[in-house]
C-alpha positions as CSV (number, residue, x, y, z in Angstrom):
1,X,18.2,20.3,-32.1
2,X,15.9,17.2,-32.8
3,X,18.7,15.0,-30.9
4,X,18.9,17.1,-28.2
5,X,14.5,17.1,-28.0
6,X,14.1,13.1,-28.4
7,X,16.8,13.2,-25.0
8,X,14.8,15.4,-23.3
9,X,11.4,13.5,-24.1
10,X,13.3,10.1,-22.5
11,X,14.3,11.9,-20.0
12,X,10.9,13.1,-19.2
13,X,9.4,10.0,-19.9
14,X,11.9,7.8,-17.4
15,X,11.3,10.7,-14.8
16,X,7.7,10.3,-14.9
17,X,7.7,6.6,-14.6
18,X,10.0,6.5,-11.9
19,X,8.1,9.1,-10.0
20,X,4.5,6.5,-10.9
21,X,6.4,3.5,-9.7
22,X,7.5,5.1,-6.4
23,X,3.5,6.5,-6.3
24,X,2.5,3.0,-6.4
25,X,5.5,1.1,-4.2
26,X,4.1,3.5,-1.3
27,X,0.3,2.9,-2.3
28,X,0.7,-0.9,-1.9
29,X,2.5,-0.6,1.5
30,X,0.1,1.5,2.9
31,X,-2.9,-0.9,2.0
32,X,-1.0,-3.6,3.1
33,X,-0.4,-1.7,6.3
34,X,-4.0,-1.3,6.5
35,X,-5.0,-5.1,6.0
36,X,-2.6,-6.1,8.7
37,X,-4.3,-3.6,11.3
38,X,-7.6,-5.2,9.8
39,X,-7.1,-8.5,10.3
40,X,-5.4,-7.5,13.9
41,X,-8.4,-5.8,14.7
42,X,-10.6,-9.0,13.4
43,X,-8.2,-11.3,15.8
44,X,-9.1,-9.4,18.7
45,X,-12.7,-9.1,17.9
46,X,-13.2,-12.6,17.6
47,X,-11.0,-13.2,21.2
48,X,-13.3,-10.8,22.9
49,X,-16.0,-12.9,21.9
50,X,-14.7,-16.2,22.7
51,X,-14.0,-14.7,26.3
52,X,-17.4,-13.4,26.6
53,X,-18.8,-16.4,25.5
54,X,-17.1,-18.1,27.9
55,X,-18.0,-16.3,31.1
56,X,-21.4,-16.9,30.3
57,X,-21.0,-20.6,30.5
């Protein structure tokens, strides 16, 4: 009985960190996702300005 309840707390214990690391594995692609369209978006700003900029010279 107390074999069989220190499996099942490893078990438990493995499930719930796998299930965490998968939580964060997503987490951190999704943010990076999000910096990339950021910086994208940044990029494009700053060559809309360089092209207004330059018409009015």
């Amino acid at each position: 009985m107390f074999v069989s309840s220190i499996i099942l707390l490893i078990t438990l214990i493995l499930l719930a960190g796998i299930i965490f690391a998968i939580y964060f594995a997503i987490r951190s692609i999704v943010i990076r996702k999000n910096n990339n369209s950021n910086n994208l978006e940044q990029k494009f700003d700053k060559i809309i300005e360089l092209l207004e900029k330059d018409k009015t010279d």
